[in-house]
KEZADREN-14080 format. One line per field, with one value per residue (C-alpha): residue number from 0; y, x, z. Coordinates in nm, 4 decimals. Last residue first. Example, Ala and Ser with C-alpha at 12.3 -4.5 7.8 and 13.67 -1.06 7.14 Angstrom:
! KEZADREN-14080
num = [1  0] $
y = [-0.1060  -0.4500] $
x = [1.3670  1.2300] $
z = [0.7140  0.7800] $
This chain:
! KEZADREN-14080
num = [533  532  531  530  529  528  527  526  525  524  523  522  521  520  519  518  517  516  515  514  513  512  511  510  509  508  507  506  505  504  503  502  501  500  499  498  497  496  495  494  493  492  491  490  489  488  487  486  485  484  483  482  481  480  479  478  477  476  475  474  473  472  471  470  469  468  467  466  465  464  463  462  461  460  459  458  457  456  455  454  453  452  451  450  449  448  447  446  445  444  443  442  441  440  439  438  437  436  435  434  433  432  431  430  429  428  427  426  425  424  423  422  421  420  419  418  417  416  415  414  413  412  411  410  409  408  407  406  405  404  403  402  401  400  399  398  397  396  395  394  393  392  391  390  389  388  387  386  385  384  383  382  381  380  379  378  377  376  375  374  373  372  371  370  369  368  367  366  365  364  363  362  361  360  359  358  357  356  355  354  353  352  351  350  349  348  347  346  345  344  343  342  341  340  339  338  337  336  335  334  333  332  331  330  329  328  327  326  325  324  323  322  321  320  319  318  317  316  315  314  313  312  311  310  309  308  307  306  305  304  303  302  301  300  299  298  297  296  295  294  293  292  291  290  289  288  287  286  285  284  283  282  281  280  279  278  277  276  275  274  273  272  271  270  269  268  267  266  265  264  263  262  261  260  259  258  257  256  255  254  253  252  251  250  249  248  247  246  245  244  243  242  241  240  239  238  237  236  235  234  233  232  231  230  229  228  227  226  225  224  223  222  221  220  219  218  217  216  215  214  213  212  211  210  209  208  207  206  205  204  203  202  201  200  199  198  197  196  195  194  193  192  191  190  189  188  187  186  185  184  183  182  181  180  179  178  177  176  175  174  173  172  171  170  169  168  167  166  165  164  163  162  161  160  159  158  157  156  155  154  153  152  151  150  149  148  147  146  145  144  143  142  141  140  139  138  137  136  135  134  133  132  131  130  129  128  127  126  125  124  123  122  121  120  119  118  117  116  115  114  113  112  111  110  109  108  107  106  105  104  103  102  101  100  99  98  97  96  95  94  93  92  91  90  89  88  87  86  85  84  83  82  81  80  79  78  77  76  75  74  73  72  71  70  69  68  67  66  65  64  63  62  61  60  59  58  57  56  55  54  53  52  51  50  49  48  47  46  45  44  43  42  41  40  39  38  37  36  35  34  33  32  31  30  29  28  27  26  25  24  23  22  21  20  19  18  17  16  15  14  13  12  11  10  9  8  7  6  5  4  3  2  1  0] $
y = [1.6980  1.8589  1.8986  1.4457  1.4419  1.6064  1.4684  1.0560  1.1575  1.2813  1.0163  0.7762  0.9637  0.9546  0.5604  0.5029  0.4783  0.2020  0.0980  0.2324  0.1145  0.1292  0.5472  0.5163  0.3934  0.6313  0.9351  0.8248  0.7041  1.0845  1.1919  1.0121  1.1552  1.5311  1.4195  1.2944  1.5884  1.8497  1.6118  1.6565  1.9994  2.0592  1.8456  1.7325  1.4289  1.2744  1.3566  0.9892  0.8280  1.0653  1.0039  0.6087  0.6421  0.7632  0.5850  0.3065  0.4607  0.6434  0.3989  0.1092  0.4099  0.4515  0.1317  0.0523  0.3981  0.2353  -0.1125  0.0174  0.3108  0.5906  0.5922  0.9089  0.9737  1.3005  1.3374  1.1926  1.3744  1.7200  1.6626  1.5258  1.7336  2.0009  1.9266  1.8433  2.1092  2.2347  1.9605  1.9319  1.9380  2.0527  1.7973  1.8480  1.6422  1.3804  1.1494  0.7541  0.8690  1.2265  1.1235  0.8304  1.0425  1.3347  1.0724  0.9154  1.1938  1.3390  1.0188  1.0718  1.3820  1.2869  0.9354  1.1876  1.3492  1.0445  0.9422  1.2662  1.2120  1.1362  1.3939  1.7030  1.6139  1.5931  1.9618  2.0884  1.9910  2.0844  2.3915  2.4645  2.4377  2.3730  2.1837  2.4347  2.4511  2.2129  1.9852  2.2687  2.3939  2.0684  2.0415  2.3701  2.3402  2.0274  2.1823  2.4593  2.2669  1.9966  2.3304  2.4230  2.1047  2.1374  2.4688  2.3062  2.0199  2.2440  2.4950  2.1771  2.0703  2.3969  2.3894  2.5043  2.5563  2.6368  2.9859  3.0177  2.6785  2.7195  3.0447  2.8959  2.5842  2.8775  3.0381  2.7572  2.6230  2.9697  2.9998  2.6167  2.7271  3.0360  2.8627  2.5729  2.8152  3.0302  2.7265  2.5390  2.7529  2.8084  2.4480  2.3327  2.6233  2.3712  2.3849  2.7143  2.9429  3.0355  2.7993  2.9995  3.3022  3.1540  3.0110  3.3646  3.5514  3.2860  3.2785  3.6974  3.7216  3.4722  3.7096  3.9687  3.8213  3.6365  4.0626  4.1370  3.9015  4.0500  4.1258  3.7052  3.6188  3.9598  4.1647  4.5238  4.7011  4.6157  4.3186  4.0585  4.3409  4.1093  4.4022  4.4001  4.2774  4.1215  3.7793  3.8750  4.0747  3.8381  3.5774  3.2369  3.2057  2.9259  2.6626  2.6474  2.5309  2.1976  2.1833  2.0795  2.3075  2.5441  2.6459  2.8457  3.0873  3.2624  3.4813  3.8098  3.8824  3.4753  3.3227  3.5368  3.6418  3.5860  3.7445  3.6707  3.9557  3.7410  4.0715  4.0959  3.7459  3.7691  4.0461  3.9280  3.5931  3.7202  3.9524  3.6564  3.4119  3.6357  3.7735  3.4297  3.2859  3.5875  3.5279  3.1227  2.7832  2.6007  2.3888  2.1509  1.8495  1.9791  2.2231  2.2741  2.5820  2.9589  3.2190  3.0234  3.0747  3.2023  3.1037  3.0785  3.1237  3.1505  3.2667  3.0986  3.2142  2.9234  2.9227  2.7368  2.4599  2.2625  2.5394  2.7815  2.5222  2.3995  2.7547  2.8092  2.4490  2.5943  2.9155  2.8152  2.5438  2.8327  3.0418  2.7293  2.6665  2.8382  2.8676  2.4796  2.2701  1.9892  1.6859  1.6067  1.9907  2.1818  2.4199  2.4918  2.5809  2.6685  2.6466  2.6547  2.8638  2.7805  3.0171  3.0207  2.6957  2.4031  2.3124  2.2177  2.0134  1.7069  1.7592  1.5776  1.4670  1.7332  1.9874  1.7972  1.8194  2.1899  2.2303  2.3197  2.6556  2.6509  2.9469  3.1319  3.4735  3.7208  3.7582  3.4964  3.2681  3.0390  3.0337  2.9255  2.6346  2.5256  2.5209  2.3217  2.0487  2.0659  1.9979  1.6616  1.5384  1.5881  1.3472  1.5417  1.5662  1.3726  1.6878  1.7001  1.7472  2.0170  2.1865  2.5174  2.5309  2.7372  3.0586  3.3873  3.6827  4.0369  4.0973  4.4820  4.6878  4.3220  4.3685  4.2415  3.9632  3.8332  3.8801  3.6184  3.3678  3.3481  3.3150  3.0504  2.8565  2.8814  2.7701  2.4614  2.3833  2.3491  2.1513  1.9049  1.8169  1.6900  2.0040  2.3738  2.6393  2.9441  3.1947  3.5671  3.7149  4.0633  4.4056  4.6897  5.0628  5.1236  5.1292  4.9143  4.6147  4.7101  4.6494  4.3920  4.2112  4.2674  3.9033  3.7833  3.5084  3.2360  3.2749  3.1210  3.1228  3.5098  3.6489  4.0353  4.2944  4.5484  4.5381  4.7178  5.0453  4.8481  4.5768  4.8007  4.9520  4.5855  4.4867  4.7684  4.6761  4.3182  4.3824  4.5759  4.3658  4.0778  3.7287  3.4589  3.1159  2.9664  2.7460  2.8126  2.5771  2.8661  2.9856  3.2836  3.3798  3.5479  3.7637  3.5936  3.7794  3.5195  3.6948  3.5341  3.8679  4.0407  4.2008  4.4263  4.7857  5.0396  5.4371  5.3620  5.1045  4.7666  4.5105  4.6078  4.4802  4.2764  4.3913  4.1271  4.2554  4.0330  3.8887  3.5147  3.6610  3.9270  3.6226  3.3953  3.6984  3.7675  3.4580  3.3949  3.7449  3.6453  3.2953  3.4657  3.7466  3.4686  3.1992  3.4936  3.6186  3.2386  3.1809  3.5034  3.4323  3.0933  3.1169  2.9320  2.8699  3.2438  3.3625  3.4795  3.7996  3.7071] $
x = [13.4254  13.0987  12.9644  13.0290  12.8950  12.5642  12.5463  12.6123  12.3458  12.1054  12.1200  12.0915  11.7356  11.6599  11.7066  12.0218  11.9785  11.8513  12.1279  12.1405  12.0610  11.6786  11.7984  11.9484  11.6162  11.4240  11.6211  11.6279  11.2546  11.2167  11.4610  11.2313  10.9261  11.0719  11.1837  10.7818  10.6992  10.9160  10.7664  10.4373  10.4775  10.6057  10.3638  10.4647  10.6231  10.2601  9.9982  9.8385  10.1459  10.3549  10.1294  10.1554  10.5336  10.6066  10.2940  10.5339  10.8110  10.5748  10.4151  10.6729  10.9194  10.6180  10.5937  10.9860  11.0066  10.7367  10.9060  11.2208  11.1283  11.3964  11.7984  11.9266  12.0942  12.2517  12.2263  11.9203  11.7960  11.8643  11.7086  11.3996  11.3653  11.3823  11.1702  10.9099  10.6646  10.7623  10.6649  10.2997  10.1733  9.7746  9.5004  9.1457  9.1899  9.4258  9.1943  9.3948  9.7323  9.7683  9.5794  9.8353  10.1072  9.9651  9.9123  10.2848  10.4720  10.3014  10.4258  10.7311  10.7872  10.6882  10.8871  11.1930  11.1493  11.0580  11.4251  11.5583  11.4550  11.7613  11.9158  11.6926  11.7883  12.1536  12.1264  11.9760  12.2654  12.5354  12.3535  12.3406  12.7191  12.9475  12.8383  13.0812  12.7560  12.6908  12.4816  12.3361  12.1992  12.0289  11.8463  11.7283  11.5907  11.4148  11.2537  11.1730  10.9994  10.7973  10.6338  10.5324  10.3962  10.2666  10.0409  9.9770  9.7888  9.5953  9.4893  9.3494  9.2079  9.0302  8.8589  8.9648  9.3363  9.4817  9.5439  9.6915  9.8528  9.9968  10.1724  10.2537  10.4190  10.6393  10.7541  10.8576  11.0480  11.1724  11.3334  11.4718  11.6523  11.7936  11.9049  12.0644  12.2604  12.3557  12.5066  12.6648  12.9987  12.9980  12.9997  13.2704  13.5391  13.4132  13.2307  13.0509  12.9540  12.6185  12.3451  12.1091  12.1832  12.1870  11.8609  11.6721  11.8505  11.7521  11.3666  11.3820  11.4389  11.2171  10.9509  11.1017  11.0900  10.7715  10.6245  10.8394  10.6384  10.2937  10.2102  10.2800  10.1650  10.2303  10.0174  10.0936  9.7106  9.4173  9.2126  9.3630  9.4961  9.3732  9.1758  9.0455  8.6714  8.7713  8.7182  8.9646  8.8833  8.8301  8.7689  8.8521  8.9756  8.8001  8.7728  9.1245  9.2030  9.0108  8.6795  8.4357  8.6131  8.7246  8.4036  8.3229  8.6102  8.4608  8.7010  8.4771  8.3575  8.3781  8.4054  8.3317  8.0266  8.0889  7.9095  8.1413  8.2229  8.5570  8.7913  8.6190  8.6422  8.9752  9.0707  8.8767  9.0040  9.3996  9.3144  9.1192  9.4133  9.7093  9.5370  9.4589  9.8442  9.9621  9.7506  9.8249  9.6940  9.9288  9.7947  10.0435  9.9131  9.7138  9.9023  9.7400  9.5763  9.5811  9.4625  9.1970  9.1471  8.8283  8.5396  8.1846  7.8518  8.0171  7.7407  7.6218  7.4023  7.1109  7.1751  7.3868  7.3961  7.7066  7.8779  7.8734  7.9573  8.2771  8.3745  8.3646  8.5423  8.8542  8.8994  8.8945  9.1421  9.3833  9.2799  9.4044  9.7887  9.9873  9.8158  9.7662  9.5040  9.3969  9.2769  8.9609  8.9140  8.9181  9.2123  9.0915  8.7245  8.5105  8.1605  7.8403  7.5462  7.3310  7.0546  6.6687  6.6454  6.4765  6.5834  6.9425  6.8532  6.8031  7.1803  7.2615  7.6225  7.7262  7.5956  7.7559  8.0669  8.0622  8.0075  7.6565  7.4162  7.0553  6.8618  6.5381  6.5167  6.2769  5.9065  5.8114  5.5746  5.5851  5.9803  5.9558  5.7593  5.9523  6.2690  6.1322  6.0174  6.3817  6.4990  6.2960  6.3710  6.7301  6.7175  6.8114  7.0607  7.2977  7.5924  7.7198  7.3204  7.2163  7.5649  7.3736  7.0013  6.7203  6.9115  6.7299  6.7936  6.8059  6.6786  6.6896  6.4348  6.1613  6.2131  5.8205  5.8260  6.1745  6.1768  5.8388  5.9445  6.2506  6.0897  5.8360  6.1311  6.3160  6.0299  5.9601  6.3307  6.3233  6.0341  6.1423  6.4630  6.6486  6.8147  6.7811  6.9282  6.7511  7.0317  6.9247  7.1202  7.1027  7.1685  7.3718  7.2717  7.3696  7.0108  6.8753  7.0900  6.9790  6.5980  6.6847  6.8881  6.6020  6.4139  6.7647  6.7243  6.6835  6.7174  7.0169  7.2771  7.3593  7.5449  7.6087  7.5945  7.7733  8.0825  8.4065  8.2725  7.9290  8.1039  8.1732  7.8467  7.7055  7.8926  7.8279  7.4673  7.4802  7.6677  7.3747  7.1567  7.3062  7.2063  7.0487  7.0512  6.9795  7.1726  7.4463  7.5111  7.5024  7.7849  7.9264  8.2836  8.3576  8.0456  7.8551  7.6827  7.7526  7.8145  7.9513  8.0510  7.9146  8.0360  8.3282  8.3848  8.5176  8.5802  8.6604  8.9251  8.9068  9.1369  9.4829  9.8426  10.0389  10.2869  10.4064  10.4912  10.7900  10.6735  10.8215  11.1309  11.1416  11.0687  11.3800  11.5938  11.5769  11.6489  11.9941  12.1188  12.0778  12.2419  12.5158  12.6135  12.5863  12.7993  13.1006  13.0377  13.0659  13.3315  13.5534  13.5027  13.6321  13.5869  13.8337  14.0721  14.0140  14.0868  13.8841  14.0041  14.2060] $
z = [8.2521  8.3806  8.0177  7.9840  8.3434  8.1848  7.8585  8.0002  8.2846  7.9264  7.7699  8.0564  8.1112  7.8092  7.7559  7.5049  7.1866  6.9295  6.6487  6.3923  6.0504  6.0726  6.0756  5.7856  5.6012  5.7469  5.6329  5.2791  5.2801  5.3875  5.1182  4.8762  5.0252  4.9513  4.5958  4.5588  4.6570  4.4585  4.1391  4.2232  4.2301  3.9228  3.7633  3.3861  3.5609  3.5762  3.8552  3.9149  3.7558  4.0424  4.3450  4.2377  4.1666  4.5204  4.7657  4.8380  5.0162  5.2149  5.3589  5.3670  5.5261  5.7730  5.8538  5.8852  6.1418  6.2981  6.3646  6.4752  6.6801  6.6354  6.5701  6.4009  6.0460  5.9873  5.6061  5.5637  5.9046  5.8054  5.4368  5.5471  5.8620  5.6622  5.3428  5.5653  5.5656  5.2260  5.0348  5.1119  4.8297  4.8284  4.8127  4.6674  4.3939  4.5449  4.7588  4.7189  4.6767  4.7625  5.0978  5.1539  5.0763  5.3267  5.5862  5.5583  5.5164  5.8436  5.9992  5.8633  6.0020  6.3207  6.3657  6.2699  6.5475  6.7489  6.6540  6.7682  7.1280  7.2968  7.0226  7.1582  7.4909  7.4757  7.2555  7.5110  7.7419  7.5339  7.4480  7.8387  7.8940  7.6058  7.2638  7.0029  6.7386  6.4389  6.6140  6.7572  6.4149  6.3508  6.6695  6.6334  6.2794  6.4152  6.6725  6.4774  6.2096  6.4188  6.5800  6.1871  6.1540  6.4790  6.3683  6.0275  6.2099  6.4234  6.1616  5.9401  6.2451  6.3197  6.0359  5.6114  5.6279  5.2320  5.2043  5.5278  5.5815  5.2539  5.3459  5.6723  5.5030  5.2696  5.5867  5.7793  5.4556  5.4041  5.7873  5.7873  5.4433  5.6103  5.9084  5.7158  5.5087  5.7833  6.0023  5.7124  5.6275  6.0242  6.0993  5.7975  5.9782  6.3116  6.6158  6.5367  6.8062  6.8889  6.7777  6.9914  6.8292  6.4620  6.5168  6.6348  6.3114  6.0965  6.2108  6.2145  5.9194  5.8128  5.9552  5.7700  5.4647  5.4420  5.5582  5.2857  5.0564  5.1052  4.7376  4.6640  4.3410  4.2173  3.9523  3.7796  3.7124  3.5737  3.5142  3.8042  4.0675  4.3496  4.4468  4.7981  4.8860  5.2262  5.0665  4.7395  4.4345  4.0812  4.2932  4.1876  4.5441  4.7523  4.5188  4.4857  4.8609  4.8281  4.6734  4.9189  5.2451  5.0049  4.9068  5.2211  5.1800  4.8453  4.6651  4.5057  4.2342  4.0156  3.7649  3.4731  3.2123  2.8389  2.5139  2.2116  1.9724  1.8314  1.9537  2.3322  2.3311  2.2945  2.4972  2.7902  2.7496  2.7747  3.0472  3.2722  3.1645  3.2472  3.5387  3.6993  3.6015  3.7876  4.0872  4.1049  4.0257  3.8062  3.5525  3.4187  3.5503  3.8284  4.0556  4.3687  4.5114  4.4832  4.1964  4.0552  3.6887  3.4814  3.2207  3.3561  3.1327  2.7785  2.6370  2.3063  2.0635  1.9146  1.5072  1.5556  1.7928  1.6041  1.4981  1.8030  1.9637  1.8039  1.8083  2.1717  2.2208  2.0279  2.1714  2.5208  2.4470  2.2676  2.5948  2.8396  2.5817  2.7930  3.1209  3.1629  3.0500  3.2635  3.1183  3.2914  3.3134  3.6173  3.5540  3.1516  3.3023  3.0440  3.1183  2.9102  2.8709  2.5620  2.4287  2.4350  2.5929  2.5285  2.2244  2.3784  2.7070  2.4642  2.3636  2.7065  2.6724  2.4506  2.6739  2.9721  2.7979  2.7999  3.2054  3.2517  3.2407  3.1390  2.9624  2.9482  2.7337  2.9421  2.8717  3.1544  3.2621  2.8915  2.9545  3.3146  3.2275  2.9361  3.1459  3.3696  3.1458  2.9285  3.3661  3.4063  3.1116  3.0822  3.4727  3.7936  4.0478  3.8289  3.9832  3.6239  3.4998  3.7639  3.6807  3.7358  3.7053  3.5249  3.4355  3.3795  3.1372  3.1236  3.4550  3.5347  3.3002  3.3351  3.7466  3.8498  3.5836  3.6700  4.0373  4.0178  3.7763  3.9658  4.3208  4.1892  4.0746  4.3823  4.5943  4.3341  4.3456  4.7554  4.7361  4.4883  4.6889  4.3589  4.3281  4.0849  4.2105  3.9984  3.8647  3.7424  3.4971  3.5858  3.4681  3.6802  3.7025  4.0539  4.2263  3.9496  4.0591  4.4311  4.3820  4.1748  4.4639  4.7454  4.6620  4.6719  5.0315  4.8600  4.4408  4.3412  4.0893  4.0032  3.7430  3.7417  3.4929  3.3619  3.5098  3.6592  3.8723  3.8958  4.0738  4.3760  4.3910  4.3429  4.6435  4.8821  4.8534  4.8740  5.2132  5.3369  5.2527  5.4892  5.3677  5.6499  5.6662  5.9481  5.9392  5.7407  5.4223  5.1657  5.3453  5.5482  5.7366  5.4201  5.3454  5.1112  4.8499  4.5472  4.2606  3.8872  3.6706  3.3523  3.0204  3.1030  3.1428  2.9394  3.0268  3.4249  3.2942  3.2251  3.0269  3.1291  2.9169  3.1957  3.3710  3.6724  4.0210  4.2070  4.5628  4.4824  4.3199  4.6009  4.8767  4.7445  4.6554  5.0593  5.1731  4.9735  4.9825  5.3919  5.3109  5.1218  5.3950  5.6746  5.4816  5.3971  5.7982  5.8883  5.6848  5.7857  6.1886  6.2176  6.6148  6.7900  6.4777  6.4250  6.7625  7.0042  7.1975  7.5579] $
């Protein structure tokens, strides 16, 4: 006999299927859409000079031993040499064959001495400036005596004007020092030592965060206050840029549009006001994510494997990869849906798609994080059962809304004898993250996505867990709300989809202190089993 419409209400969950699919997939094309924006290089005009660090990406200054590959150096001033002409460095170790290379592809250099409080150390890289600069005067344009020396309080004013002065009476080259802006103000000593002033503008990583709107107008403003207090000294804006991934701050979003509207914007700009500049950064640099959170790790203006992020020429998406997003959450909803099977109710099948396709884009956007944001095998653990606690959760939802008959009924028997630790799960991840966003937010990334599902699924469906550390974690989380939120203000996006997030999670803790504590598994799932049987 052919299933009938009150059996199997056909025409809602086709209508909810077609909508949750149109759903999905304008999610990832609005995330994946190409942006135009007017081009600032071209093979007839190329731009000032670029930050380089010659790492590959599974390399860092920190490896021991520490060892740079030539050969990489080589293929990365080619590439730079079709966009720039010159290159920034910021240490000497291991660069004694960067010259060499520079002249091999007709690129000038600013060449960077690290400068620490390990006297040693600074003393070799000293010697090794002085040195590349005198035997490379046609290549090295300028040197740099320390980088954010002063921010860091690695070393006194005093200490670094005397450096200064000793590479400048060694060399023939102009002899500079390069800080954040305030620090120039702070230290004005530092000023007659050098030959010119290099400061940085970083809107993002200011004290009061600038977002994209109103960054170049900040930009703008600080370059001219500097230019008129140390005139006649010139002033080279030593590191301006925007990361392309990584945590809103304020209203600075990190992201690849927002890094080509910035970079294209300055470019322009100082291009127009005849200022000299050098940006932040070649390439993206993996290692730096593990001190500075994910957006220290992709200022780049190409990415890690040395592909173009499409940030100075070129139509620019935040997300080039989306259909891959898309089929993969695809094939989430289309996997859920199956073993949901039938819908219990006309209400079931109008909810079944929906919660399918929003369980599919949460897992999606969490691995995107993950990916961009996972810095040691922890980090890759702890998304990898996030995403675990996902599934599980998006399957016990759907069969809660399925016809319960033979093995779904008993699946479905387990999954709810154990939905309170479920729930224990996601808040407990609640819990870390808010505590983390609370008391170490810098370097922290939102977490929303992760456990927006089980939030909403288990607000609205309430199950019983462990009394006393469902209440801990509800204190936990509960409490860490306005904190997170005074920390990030209301002008944060993101701080604002988390703290909704948490307060669904307090929602879904809450209801579940009201029930009453189930069964014993294995009487959960006798009472399932004769209950199917019957």
């Amino acid at each position: 006999m052919p299933v009938t419409s009150s059996r199997f209400p056909l025409l809602p969950y086709l209508f909810a299927t077609l909508l949750a699919v149109l759903a999905l997939s304008g999610f990832w094309y609005g995330a994946g859409q190409p942006v135009v924006l007017a081009d600032v290089v071209s093979p007839t005009h190329k731009l000032q000079c670029v930050s380089y660090s010659p790492f590959d990406k599974d390399q860092s200054p920190f490896d021991k031993p520490f060892v740079l590959r030539e050969a990489r150096m080589d293929a990365d001033l080619a590439l730079l040499a079709e966009r720039f002409h010159c290159v920034r460095t910021y240490s000497m170790t291991g660069m004694q064959a960067l010259p060499a290379l520079a002249r091999k592809h007709g690129l000038k250099l600013m060449l960077g001495a690290w400068v620490n409080p390990d006297p040693v150390e600074t003393e070799s890289e000293i010697a090794l400036l002085i040195e590349a600069a005198k035997a490379n005067p046609d290549v090295v344009e300028a040197v740099i005596v320390g980088n954010e020396t002063l921010l860091r309080k690695e070393v006194t004013a005093t200490y670094l004007a005397a450096l200064i002065e000793r590479v400048k009476a060694s060399i023939d080259q102009p002899v500079t020092y390069a800080d954040v802006w305030e620090f120039w103000l702070k230290h004005p000593e530092v000023a007659p030592a050098v030959d010119f002033l290099t400061i940085h503008l970083l809107p993002y990583w200011e004290d009061d965060p600038t977002g994209i709107d109103q960054a170049l107008a900040q930009v703008a403003s600080v370059r001219q206050e500097f230019g008129q207090r140390f005139a006649p000294k010139d002033i080279l804006i030593g590191e301006t840029g925007w990361p392309s991934e990584g945590r809103q701050r304020e209203t600075a979003v990190p992201s690849r549009v927002n890094q080509a509207r910035f970079i294209r914007g300055f470019v322009a700009m100082a291009e127009q006001h005849g200022w000299r500049y050098n940006l932040i950064e070649a390439f993206d640099q993996p290692w730096k994510r593990q001190s500075e959170g994910a957006m220290g790790g992709y200022w780049g203006l190409l990415d890690a494997d040395r592909e173009d992020k499409q940030v100075l020429a070129g139509p620019v998406s935040n997300l080039p990869y989306w259909p891959l997003w898309l089929g993969i959450g695809g094939l989430i909803m289309a996997g859920a849906l199956v073993v949901a099977g039938r819908p219990a109710s006309t209400t079931a099948a109008l909810l079944l798609p929906p919660m399918a396709a929003l369980g599919a884009a949460c897992i999606g956007l969490w691995s995107e994080l993950a990916r961009v944001t996972s810095r040691y095998p922890g980090e890759w653990l702890w998304a990898a059962l996030l995403i675990g606690l996902n599934l599980i959760v998006l399957l016990h939802g759907m069969l809660r809304l399925s016809a319960r008959e033979g093995c779904r009924a008993r699946l479905l028997a387990w999954l709810d004898a154990r939905g309170g630790w479920w729930l224990a799960a996601a808040g407990f991840a609640g819990a870390v993250m808010m505590l983390a966003l609370v008391f170490d937010a810098r370097y922290r990334s939102f977490p929303s996505a992760a456990l927006l599902l089980p939030a909403l699924l288990y607000s609205c469906r309430p199950v019983a867990g462990p009394r006393r550390e469902i209440a801990l974690l509800l204190a936990l989380i509960g409490a860490g709300i306005l904190p997170q939120l005074y920390q990030e203000t209301l002008l944060n996006r993101q701080a604002l989809g988390w703290a909704l997030v948490s307060l669904l999670l307090v929602v879904a803790l809450g209801r579940s202190l009201r029930l009453r504590k189930p069964a014993p598994v294995p009487a959960a799932m006798e009472a399932a089993s004769a209950a199917n049987q019957t």
